[in-house]
C-alpha positions as CSV (number, residue, x, y, z in Angstrom):
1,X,-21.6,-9.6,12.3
2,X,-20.3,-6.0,12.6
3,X,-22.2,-3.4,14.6
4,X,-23.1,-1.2,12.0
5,X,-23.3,1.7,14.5
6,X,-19.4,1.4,15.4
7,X,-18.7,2.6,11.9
8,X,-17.9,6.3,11.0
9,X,-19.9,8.6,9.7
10,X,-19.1,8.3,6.0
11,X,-18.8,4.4,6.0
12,X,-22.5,4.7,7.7
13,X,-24.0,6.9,4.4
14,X,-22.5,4.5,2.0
15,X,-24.2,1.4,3.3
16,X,-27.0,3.5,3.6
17,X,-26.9,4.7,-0.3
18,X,-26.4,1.1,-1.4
19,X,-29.4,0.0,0.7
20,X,-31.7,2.9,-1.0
21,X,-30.3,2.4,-4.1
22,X,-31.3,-1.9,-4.2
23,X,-34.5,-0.8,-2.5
24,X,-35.5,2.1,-5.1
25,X,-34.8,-0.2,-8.1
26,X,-36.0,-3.5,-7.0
27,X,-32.6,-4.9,-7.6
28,X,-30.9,-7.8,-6.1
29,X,-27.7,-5.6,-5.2
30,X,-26.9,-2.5,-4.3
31,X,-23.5,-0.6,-3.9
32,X,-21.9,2.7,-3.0
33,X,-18.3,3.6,-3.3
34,X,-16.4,6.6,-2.2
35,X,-13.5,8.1,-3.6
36,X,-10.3,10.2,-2.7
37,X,-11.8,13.6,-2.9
38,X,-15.0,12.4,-0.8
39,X,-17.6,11.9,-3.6
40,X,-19.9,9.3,-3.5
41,X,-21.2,7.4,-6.6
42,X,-24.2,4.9,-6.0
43,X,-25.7,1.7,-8.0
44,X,-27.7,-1.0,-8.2
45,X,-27.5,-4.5,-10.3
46,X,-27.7,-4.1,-14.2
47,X,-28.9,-7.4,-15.4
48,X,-29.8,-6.4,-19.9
49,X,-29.4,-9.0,-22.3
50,X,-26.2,-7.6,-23.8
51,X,-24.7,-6.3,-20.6
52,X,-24.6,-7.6,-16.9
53,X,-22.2,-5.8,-13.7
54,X,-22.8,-6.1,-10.1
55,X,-23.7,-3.1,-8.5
56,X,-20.3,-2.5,-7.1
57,X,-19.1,-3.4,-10.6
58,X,-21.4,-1.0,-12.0
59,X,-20.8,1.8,-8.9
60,X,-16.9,1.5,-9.8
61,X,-17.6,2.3,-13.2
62,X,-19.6,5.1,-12.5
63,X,-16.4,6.8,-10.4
64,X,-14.0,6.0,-13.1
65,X,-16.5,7.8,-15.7
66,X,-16.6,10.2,-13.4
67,X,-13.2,10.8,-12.7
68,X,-12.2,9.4,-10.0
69,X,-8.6,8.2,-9.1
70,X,-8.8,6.1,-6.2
71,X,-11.8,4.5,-3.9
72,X,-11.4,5.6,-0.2
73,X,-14.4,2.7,1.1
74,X,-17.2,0.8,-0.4
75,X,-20.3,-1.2,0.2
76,X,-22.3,-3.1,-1.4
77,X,-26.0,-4.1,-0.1
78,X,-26.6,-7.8,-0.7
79,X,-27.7,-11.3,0.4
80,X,-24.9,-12.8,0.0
81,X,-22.2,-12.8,2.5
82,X,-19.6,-11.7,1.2
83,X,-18.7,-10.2,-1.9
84,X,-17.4,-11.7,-5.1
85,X,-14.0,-12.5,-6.9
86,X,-14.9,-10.0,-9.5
87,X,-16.5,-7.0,-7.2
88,X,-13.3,-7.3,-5.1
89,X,-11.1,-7.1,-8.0
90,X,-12.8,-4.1,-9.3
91,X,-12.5,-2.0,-6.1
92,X,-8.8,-3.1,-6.4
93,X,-8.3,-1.7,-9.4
94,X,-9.3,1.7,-8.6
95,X,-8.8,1.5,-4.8
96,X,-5.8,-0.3,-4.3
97,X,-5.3,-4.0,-2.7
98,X,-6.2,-2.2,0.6
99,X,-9.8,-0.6,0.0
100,X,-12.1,-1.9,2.4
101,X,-15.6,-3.5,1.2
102,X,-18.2,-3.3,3.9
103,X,-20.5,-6.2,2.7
104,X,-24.4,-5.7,4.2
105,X,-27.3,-7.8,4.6
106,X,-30.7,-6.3,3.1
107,X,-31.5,-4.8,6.1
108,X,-28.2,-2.8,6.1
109,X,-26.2,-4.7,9.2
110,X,-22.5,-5.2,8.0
111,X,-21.6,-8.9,7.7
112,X,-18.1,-8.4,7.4
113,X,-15.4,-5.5,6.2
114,X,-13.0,-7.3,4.2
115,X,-10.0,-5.5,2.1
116,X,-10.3,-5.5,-2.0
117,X,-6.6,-7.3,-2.1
């Protein structure tokens, strides 16, 4: 485990949006990412019968919708412990091999910080 409180500031409010963001939509994930200008973009799990992303899928979507041209951090609120093939490639495409993912538990303690690449 990581001690959550030896993160910065920013890296803090991310895990913290991801954790609201599962919590206010009852969904399984949750998952913030930052981008190069600072600007934070926040999902949770879409799960329709026509379309399912993870919510770091779905928050890296968001950014590029948005605008964004690279990913500083993200997070993603989950109970799994770590995060998937697929998240991690998405982050990558946007962030670069060397975006970090903080991956948290539900009650938003970092498990790991592993890099997109």
């Amino acid at each position: 485990m990581t001690d959550s409180s030896a993160l910065d500031a920013e890296d803090r409010k991310i895990v913290t949006l991801a954790r609201s963001a599962r919590a206010r939509n009852g969904v399984p994930e949750g998952a913030a990412v930052r981008d190069e200008t600072g600007r934070t973009y926040v999902a949770g799990t879409v799960d329709l019968p026509s379309l399912r992303l993870s919510a770091l899928q779905t928050a890296v979507a968001m950014a590029v919708a948005s605008g964004a041209k690279s990913l500083e951090a993200a997070a993603v609120v989950s109970e799994a412990d770590t995060a998937s093939a697929e998240d991690l490639a998405a982050v990558r495409d946007l962030g670069g091999a060397g975006t970090p993912v903080l991956v948290a538990g539900t009650d938003g303690t970092v498990r790991a910080v592993v890099t997109a690449g």
